[in-house]
N, C-alpha and C positions, 0 to 999 in steps of 0.2 A: 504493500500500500504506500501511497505517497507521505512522505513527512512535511511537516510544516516547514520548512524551508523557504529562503528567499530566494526570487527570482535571481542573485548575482551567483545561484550556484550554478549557471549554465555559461557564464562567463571562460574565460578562456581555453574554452574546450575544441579541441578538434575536430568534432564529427559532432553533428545532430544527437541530440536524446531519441532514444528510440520509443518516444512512448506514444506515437500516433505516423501512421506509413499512409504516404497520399496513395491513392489508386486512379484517381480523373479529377482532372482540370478543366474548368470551363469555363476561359479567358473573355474580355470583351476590355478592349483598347478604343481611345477614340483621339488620334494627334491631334492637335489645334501646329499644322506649321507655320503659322504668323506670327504664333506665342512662343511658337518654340515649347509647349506641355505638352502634356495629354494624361486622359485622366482614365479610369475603369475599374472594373470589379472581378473578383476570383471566388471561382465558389469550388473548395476544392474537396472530393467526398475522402473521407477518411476510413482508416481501420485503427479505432483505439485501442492496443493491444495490453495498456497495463494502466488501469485505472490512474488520474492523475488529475493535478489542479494547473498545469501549464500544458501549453500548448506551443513550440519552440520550433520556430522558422525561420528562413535565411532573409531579410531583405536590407537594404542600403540605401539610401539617400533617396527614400519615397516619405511622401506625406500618409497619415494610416489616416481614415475621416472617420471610417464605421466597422464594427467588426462585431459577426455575431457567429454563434455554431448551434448547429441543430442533431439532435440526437434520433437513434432510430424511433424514437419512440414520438418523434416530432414535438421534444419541449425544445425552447431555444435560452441559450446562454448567454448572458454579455459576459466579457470579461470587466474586472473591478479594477484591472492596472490593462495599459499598453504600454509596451516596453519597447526602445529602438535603439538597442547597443553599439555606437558606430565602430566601434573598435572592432565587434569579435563580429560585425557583418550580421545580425539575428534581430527576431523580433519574435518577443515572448510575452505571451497573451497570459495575464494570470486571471482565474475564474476563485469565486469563493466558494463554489459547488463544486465536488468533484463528477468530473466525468466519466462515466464509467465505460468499461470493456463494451465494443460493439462497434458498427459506424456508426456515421453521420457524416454531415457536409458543416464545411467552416465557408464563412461567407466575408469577403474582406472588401470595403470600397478604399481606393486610396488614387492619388496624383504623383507627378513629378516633372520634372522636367526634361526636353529631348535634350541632353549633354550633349559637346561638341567635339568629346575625346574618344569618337568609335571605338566604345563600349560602353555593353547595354544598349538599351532603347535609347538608335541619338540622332540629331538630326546632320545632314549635312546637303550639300548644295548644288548643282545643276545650271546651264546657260539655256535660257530657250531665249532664242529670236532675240540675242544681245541680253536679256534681261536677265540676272539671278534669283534665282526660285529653290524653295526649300523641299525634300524630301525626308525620309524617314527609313532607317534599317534598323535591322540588330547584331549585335556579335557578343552571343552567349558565352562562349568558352573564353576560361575554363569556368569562372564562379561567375558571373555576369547577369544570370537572369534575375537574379537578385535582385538588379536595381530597375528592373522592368515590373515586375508584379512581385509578392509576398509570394516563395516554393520554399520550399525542401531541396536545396538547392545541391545535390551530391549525384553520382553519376548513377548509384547504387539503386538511388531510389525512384526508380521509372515508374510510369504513369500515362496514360492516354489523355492527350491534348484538343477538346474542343473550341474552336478559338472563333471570334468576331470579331470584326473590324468596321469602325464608321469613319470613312474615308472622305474625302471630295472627292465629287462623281466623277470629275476629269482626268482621278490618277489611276493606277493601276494599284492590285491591292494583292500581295501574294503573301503565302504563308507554307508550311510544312504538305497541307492536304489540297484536293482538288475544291473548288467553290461547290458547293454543295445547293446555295440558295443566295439572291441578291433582293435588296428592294430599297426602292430613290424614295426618298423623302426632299422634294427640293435641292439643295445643291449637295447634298449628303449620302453616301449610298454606303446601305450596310451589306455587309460581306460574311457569310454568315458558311464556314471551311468544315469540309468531314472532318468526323475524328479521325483522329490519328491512331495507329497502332503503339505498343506501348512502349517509353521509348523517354530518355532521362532528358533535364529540363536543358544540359547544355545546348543540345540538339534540336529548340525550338526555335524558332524565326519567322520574322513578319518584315515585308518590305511594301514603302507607300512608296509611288514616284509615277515617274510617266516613260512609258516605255515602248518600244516595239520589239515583236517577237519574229521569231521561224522556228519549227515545230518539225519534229520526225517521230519515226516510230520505230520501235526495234521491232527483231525477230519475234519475241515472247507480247509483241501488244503495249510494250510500256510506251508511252505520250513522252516527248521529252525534247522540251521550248528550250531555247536561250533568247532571255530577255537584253534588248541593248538600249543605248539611250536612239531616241527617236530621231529616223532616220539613217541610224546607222544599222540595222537588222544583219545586211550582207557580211557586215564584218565579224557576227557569229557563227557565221554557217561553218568557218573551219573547227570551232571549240565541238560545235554541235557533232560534228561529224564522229568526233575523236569522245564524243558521251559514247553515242550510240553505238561505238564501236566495242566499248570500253564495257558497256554491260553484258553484253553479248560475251566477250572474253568468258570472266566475272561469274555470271552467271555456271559459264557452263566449266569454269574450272574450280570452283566451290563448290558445284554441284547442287544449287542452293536458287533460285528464282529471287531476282530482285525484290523486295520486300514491298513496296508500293508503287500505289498506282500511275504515279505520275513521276517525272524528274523537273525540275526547274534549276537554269543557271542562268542568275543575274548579274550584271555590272554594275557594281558599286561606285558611283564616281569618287569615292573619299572611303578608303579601305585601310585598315592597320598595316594588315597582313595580306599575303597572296590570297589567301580562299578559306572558305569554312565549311565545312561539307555538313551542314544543316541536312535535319532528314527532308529527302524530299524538295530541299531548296537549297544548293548550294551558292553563296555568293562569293562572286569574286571581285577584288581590284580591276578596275576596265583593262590594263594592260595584260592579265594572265587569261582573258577571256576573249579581246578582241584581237582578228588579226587582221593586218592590211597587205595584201602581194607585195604592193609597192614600198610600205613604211616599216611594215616588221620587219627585224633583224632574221637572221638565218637563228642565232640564239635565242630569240624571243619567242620564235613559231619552235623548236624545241621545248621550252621548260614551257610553253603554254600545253602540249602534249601532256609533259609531264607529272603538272600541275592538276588538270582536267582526269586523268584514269587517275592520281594519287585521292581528290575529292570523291569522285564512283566507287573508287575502291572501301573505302570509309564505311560505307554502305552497309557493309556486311566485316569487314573490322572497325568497329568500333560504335557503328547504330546500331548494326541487327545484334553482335558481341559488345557489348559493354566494358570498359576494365573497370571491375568492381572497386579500386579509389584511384587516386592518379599516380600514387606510387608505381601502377602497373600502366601507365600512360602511353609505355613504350612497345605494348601489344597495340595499340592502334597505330601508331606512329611510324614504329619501324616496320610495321606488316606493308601500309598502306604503301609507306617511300620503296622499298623492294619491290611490292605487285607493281606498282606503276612503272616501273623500268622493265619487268615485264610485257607487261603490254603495252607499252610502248616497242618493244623488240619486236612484238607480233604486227604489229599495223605499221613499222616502219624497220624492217629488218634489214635495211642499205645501212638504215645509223649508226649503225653498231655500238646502238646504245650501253651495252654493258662495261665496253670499255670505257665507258665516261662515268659510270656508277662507281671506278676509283675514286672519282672526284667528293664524293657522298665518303666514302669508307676513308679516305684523306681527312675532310673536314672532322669526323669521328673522333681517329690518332691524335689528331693537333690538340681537341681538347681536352683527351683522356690520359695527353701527357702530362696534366697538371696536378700538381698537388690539390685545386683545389675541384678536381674534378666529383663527380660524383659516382654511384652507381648508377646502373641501367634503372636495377629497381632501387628506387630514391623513397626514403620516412617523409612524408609532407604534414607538417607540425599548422601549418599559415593558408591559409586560403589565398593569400596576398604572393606567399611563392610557387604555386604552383608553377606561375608562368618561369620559373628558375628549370622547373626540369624539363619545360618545353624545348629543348635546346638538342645542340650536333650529337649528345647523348643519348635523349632516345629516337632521336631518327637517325642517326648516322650510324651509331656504334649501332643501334639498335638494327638498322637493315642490313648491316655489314654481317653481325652475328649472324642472323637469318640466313645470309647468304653461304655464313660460312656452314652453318647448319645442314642446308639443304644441298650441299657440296656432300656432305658427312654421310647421311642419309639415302641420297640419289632424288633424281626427279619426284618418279614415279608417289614410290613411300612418302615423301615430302606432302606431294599435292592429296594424295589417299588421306592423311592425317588432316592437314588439315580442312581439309571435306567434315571428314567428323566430327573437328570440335566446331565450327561454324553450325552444323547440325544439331548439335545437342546443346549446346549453349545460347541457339538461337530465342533473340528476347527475355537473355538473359545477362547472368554479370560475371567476370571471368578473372581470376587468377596469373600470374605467369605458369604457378604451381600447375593450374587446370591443364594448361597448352602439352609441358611437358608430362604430363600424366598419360593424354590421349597418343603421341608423339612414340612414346615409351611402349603403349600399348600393341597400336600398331607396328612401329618397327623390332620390337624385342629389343633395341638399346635403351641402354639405363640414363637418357636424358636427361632427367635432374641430377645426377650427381655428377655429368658430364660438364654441363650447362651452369651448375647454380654459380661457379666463381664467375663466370663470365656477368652474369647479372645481378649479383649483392656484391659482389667487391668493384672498386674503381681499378682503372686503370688495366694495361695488358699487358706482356711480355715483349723481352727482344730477344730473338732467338740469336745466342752467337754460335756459331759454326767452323769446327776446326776438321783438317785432314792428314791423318795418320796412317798410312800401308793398307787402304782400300779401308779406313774403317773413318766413317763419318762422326764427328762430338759433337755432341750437344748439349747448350747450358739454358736455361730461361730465368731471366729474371725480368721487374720489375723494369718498365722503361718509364723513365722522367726526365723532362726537357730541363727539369733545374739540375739533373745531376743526382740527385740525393739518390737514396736504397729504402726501399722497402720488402717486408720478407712477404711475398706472394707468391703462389703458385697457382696453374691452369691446366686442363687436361687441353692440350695443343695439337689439332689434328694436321699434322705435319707432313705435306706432300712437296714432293722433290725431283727433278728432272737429272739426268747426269748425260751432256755431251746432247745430245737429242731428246725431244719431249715423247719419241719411241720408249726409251730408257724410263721409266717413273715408277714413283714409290708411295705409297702413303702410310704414315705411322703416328700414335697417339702418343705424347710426351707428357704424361702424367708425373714424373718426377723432375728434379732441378737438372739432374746428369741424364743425357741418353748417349745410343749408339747407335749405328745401322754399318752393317757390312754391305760395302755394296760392291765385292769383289764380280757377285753375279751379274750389275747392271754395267760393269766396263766390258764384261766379255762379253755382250748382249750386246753389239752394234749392228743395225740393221739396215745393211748393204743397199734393200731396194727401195729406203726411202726416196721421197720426189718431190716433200713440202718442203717451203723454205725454213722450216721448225727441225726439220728433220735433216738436216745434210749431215754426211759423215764428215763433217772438217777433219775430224783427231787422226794424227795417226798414231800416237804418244798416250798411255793410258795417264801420265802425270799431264796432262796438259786438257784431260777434260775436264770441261766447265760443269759448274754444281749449282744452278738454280733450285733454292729452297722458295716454299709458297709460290706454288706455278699460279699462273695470272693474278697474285694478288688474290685469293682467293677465303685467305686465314685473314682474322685479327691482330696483325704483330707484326714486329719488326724482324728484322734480320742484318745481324752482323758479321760477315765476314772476316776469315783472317786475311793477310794483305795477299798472299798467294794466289786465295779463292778468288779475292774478288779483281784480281788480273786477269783471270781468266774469262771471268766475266765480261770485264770490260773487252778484251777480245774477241769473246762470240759478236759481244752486241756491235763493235765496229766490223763486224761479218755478215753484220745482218741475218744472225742465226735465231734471233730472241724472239717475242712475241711483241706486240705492242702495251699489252699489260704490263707483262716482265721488266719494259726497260721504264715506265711509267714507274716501275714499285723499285726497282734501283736505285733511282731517281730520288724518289719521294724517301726512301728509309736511309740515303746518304747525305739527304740536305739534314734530316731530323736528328741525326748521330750526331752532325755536324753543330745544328745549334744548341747539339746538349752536351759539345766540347767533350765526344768520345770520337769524335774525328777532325783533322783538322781541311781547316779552310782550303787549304794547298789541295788537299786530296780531292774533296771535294769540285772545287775547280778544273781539273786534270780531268777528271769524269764527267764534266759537263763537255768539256774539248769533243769529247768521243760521239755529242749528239749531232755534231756539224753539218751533217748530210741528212737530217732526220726530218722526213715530210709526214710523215704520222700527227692527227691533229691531236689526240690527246697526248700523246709523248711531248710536243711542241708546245702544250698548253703547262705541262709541267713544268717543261724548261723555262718557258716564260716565267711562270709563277716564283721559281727560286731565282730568276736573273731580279726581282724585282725587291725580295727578300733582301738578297745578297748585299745588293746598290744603298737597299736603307741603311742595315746594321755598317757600310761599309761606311757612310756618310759621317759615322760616330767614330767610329774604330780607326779608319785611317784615309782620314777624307781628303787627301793630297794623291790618291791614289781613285777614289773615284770614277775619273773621266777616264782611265785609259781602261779599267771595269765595264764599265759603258758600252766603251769603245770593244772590250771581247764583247761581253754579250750581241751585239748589232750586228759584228761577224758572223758568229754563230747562228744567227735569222736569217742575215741577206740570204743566204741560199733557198729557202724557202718562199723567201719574198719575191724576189725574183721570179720562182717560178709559179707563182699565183697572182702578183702584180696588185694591178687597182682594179680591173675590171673583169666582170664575171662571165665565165666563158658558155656559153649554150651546152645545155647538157650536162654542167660539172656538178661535181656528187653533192650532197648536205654538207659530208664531212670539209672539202676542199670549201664552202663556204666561210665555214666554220674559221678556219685555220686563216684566210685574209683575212678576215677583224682582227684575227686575236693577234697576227705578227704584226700587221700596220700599228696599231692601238702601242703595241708595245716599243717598237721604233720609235713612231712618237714619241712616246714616254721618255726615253733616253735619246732623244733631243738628235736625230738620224737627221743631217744637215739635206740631203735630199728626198728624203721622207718629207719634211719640212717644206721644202720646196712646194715638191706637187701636191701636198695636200692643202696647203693654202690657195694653190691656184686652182686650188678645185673648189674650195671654199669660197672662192670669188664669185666664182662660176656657178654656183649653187645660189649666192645672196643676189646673183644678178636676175638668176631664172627659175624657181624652187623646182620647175620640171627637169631640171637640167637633167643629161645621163651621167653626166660626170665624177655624180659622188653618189653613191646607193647607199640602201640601211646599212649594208655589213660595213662599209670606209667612212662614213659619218662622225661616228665618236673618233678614230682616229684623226680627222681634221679638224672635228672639234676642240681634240686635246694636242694637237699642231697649232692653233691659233689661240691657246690658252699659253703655251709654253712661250708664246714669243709675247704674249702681253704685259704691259708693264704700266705705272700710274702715269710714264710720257708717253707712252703708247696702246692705247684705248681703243683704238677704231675696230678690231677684230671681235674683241669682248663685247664691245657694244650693237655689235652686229648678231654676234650670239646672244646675246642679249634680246635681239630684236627678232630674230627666231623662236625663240622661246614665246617672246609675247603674242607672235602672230599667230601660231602654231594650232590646229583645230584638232589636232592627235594627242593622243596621252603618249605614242611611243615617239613622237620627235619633244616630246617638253622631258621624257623621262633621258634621251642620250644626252638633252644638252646640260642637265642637273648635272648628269654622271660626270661632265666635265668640265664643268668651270670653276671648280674649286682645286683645278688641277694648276692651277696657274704658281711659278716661282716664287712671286711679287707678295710678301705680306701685305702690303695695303690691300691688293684685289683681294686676297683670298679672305679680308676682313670683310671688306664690301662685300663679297659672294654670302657672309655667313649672315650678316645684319638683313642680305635680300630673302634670304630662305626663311629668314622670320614675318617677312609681311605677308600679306595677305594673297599678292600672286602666286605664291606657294602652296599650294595644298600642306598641310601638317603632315599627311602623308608621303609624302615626297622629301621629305626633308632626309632620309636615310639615303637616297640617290646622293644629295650632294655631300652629304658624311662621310661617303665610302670614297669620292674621289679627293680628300685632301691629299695634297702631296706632303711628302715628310719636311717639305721648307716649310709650309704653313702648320704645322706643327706648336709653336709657339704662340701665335696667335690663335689658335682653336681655342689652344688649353684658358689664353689669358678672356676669351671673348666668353668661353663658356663657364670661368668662375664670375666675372662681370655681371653676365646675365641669368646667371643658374635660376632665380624667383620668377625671374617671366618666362623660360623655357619649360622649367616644373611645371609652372600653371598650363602655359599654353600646350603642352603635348601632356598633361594629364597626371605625370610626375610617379605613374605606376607601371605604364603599359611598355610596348614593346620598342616604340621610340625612343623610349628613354631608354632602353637597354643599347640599342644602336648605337644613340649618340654620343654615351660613354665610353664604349666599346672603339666605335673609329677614331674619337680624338685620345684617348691614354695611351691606346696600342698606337701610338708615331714615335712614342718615347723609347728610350734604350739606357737609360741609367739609374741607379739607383736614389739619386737623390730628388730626381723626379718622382719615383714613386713614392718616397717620404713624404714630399710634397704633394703629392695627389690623394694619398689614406689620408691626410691631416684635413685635407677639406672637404673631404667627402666624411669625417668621422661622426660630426653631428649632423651629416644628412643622408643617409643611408635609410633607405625601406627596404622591406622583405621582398617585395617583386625584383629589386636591381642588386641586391648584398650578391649573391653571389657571380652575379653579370661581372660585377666592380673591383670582389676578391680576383678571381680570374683576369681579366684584364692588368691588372696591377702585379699580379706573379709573374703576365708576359711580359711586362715591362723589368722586371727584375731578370728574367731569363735569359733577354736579349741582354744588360745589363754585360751580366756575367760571359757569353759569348761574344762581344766587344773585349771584352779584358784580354781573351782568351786568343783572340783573331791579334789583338796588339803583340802576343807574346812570340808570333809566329817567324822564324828568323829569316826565312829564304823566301816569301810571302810577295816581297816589293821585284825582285826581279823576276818569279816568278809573270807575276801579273804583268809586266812592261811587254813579258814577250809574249804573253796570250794575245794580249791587245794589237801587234805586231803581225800578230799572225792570219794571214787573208784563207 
């Protein structure tokens, strides 16, 4: 029985009281967007499971006007206190009656306001016919519906959603379900949506706006619109195509029928985040849902792919499976990031999209080499950090795992498993425990005990690798980019090629010491290979090569002794490797490298080796650590710089050259792909002919915007050509970029030129670039475009603009959400010493919230990491001549 107790005993508790579980909601909203409110009622039916005198629910910064509850027995209750805890997020209704075991419905009138920090119920904004006009969405996840109407606001506690809408008759009025029933009263039309199937609150959604749609139907019958803004319908037809494709997959690889009747995908014009996979309504950012032939990039019409089967996938990880709290966040997360590179492979297998999925299982590594990393499965104590473990954790580490998993397993067993638990846990709430339980079942591997370090402990292994008289060592320890030790271990499914990927092995390393004789796989050369994976180079059994983690395939590093990894470096200038293999080369000898368990020198030498390298994701890595390299090198030994530069630009020309500036008829995705990313990066490193014609193509663009001369893929790089040469005596280029921006009727020509005007040398500009991203031409949303492009000379002034203004940035982007996390993140991470990061904890120490502490700890240990790899790059003796004659070298 309930004791007399006060209401502050529900105070900072973790999780809901369990003394009353909602079963249906039956919402009714009604915006005013001239007031920017909107006001309504919840009547939500209960099952009161342990007699009690409160009644304790989630809500946030609403007004409560009436509140009653009604028992089966049809007597009605006021409560004698209403209570609105803004701290613990709860609104605890206290009654002088108790109310006893059984249902009834709770019935709540309340108001609030549409916020202008996309989340919750908020309002944001729209062009018609020159004028600004107001709409209305929402973006529930993770805790968010809260401050839309009084729920039970946990992922655990699902419920069927009846919902009404009283709209103006001139908007459009969408929600979770199909319209069921409308009727006009005057300029007012109510909207009156099926239930819903049952289904947690993060997952519900309401969009007012005005819109136009195109509509298809899959195989199975499902309806499935993408809405765009008006007049633009054509520029959905590619998302659309890529649902429709996307269910169908899905469907029939779950083995599992889409769960509702319809799909809807909206363009948000004022979006947090890329997408929300709402049941039944996903919304997106206009850029990850529209595409233009002419105006999207080659990478844009990619991750919009990507993007679109990642939301469909959701469908059935994470709407139709639940994770019963967000501890387990990274069964949706990293399911859906893996399936969607899946099909994506299926609807576009020229892409050779998996080789770009290093890029996802990279992003992973880099942050799981942090002390302050986390687990997969993460303890969430704060409703306010949730959004902490939304991060490269559980999507990256989290779809890398999977992948390594379903490597471990084979296809087949893979997809069989998980058919079953999507089956049995459908409209229900799920465990990691649960996944590996079914997994275990079906394959007869012991899963959890395979799996569980991989997902309660942080961080991974670095496998180091030595060779002794045909017998292969092996050691695993802890990898951390600061250096330190930790005593960890993992059960390391360790696959290995010797001399040809004919020759392979796969073995579990469940202890710190292993071994493998691989006297069998040197005498095993196989004469009548014919792939380029496969040529017999060797004729010397010491002189074959030993690729450990064939394509990247595991979670870990890999360090070789200097021997091995000669050898390696010799296939790969053979061109004997794969394009994964020389990508994970790449990627675990830059990361050695910044964790000063290799030096600089070496590192370098082995970038020498990609010179010839037209592989776009190989090129893309290259890229990625030439830019790395030039930052830390700015600190460490900035007299040497320019001739750094100067090697990496050699190392590109050859590929530049042979893709140019202009696109050839016929040339693959990938060859796309690969001219942005080498132009962009020439640019960057100030390529005195790069420079040249991209300005004069820049001209030629401001004179004629149809021009042919500059397409979406060479854009950003002439836009960060005319950023590099601007300065506060020389303006005319910027302000011409400037003047594309404003004219601009696309979100993806206002998103390249964001991406690059904060790329400018010039501290004044790049102060002016930061002061213009605060007004009003800006979307708030947008503001992480131009964050990402600081260059590390603007550096200085970020840090000094952003302790200046921190009170009006907090306010204006919401001072919880994901913007905030960005913007910390891109202006700390420019720094490289230590007494910057003294100086960055000190002013951040009295302003720190739960949603960004761990964004901030993180960001602030890369600054001490790099820190430390400066020191370490200074100590290097042969380093200066080294680098004179790289840079020398054509």
């Amino acid at each position: 029985m309930e004791t007399k107790l006060s209401w502050e005993q529900f105070k900072g508790q973790t999780r809901l009281p369990k003394f009353a579980i909602p079963k249906r909601y039956d919402l009714f909203l009604k915006p005013d967007l001239s007031a920017c409110t909107f006001s309504g009622t919840v009547q939500v039916s209960l099952d009161i499971i342990e007699g009690t005198k409160f009644l304790v629910l989630n809500a946030l910064e609403i007004v409560i006007q009436e509140v009653r509850f009604t028992d089966s027995n049809n007597q009605t209750y006021r409560p004698c206190d209403v209570v609105l805890e803004g701290n613990d997020e709860i609104l605890v209704l206290v009654f002088k009656e108790l109310l006893n075991v059984g249902e009834g419905v709770l019935w709540i009138e309340f108001s609030a306001a549409l916020n202008q920090h996309l989340i919750g119920f908020y309002k944001c904004s729209y062009m018609d016919g020159g004028v600004k006009k107001n709409m209305a969405a929402t973006q529930f996840e993770p805790v968010e519906a809260r401050r839309c109407f009084p729920c039970w606001d946990e992922p655990a506690l699902k419920a069927t959603f009846k919902i009404t809408l009283d709209v103006p008759s001139d908007l459009t009025a969408l929600s979770n379900m199909p319209i069921a029933d409308e009727n006009l009263e005057g300029n007012i039309r109510t909207v009156y949506f099926e239930e819903s199937p049952i289904m947690s609150t993060y997952l519900v959604a309401v969009v007012v706006g005005a819109f136009d749609y195109i509509e298809e139907m899959t195989a199975d019958g499902i309806k499935v619109r993408a809405y765009c803004p008006v007049g633009k319908s054509d520029k959905g037809k590619f998302a659309l195509d890529v649902a429709v494709k996307s269910l169908d997959i899905f469907a029939k690889y779950f083995s599992t029928p889409f769960p509702l009747p319809k799909l809807d995908m909206v363009a948000i014009p004022e979006f947090a985040g890329g997408a929300m996979e709402n049941h039944g309504l996903i919304t997106y950012r206009e850029n990850d849902l529209l595409y233009d032939e002419l105006l999207s990039s080659t990478a844009r019409k990619q991750r919009l792919v990507i993007v679109v089967s990642h939301e469909v996938a959701h469908h059935w990880f994470g709407n139709l499976v639940t994770m019963e709290w967000w501890t387990h966040l990274w069964l949706n997360e990293g399911f859906a990031t893996w399936v969607s590179y899946m099909a994506t492979d299926i609807i576009f297998p020229e892409w050779k999209i998996w080789t770009q999925f290093l890029k996802q299982t990279t992003y992973g590594l880099r942050v799981d080499a942090l002390e302050q990393s986390h687990p997969i499965e993460v303890e969430v104590h704060h409703a306010r950090s949730i959004l902490e473990v939304a991060d490269d954790i559980s999507y990256n580490k989290g779809s890398a795992v999977i992948r390594m998993l379903q490597g471990y397993l084979g296809d087949r067993m893979f997809q069989k498993s998980l058919s079953s638990y999507i089956k049995r846990y459908a409209g229900k709430n799920a465990k990691t425990e649960d996944l590996w339980s079914i997994l275990s079942e079906e394959s007869g591997v012991q899963v959890n005990s395979m799996m569980e370090a991989w997902t309660k402990q942080k961080g991974y292994p670095v496998i180091s690798v030595k060779s002794r008289d045909n017998i292969l060592e092996f050691e695993q320890s802890q990898f951390l980019s600061s250096g330190s030790h930790e005593d960890r271990l993992w059960t390391v499914p360790i696959t290995l090629s010797i001399g040809s990927y004919d020759r392979h092995k796969t073995l579990p390393l469940e202890t710190r010491f292993g071994e493998l004789d691989i006297s069998e796989l040197v005498r095993s050369a196989d004469e009548n290979s014919s792939s380029f994976k496969e040529k017999n180079e060797d004729n010397c059994d010491e002189h074959l090569w030993v690729k450990v983690n064939i394509d990247q395939s595991g979670f870990y590093r890999v360090e070789y002794e200097d021997k091995l990894a000669a050898r390696l470096r010799k296939a790969m200038e053979g061109n004997y490797l794969s394009e994964m293999d020389k990508f994970g080369i790449l990627d675990d000898a830059f990361a050695l490298c910044m964790a000063c368990k290799q030096s600089l020198s070496l590192l370098l030498s082995l970038m020498d080796a990609y010179r010839k390298e037209l592989d776009f994701v190989v090129l893309s890595k290259l890229v990625d650590v030439c830019y790395k390299v030039v930052q830390i090198s700015g600190d460490a030994i900035p007299d040497l710089v320019n001739e750094l530069k100067q090697f990496f630009m050699n190392l590109l020309l050859f590929s530049s050259e042979k893709s140019g500036w202009e696109s050839i008829s016929g040339e693959s995705h990938l060859s796309a792909l690969l001219r942005g990313e080498v132009l962009v990066a020439l640019s960057t490193f100030g390529h005195d002919n790069t420079h040249k014609e991209a300005i004069r193509r820049f001209q030629a663009f401001v004179d004629d915007r149809n021009t042919p001369l500059l397409s979406a893929d060479t854009k950003r790089a002439a836009y960060i050509a005319v950023m590099m040469n601007t300065s506060t005596t020389n303006r005319n280029g910027f302000q011409s970029l400037l003047n594309v921006y404003k004219e601009a009727n696309t979100v993806q020509e206002k998103e390249r030129v964001l991406c690059s005007i904060a790329s400018c040398p010039d501290p004044d500009i790049v102060l002016e670039v930061l002061n213009f991203m605060l007004c009003d031409e800006v979307r708030d949303q947008d503001a992480t475009y131009v964050l990402a492009g600081i260059s590390s000379k603007g550096g200085e002034v970020a840090w000094r603009w952003l302790k200046e203004n921190w009170e009006l940035i907090s306010t204006k982007y919401g001072g919880d959400g994901m913007l905030i996390q960005h913007l910390i993140r891109d202006v700390i991470t420019l720094f490289c010493s230590n007494e910057k990061a003294d100086e960055i904890e000190a002013f951040f120490e009295s302003r720190k919230r739960p949603s960004f502490d761990m964004n901030l700890r993180q960001s602030i240990e890369q600054v001490r990491i790099k820190a430390r790899w400066v020191e370490n790059i200074r100590r290097e003796q042969s380093l200066r001549d080294q680098i004179k004659h790289l840079a020398r070298k054509k």
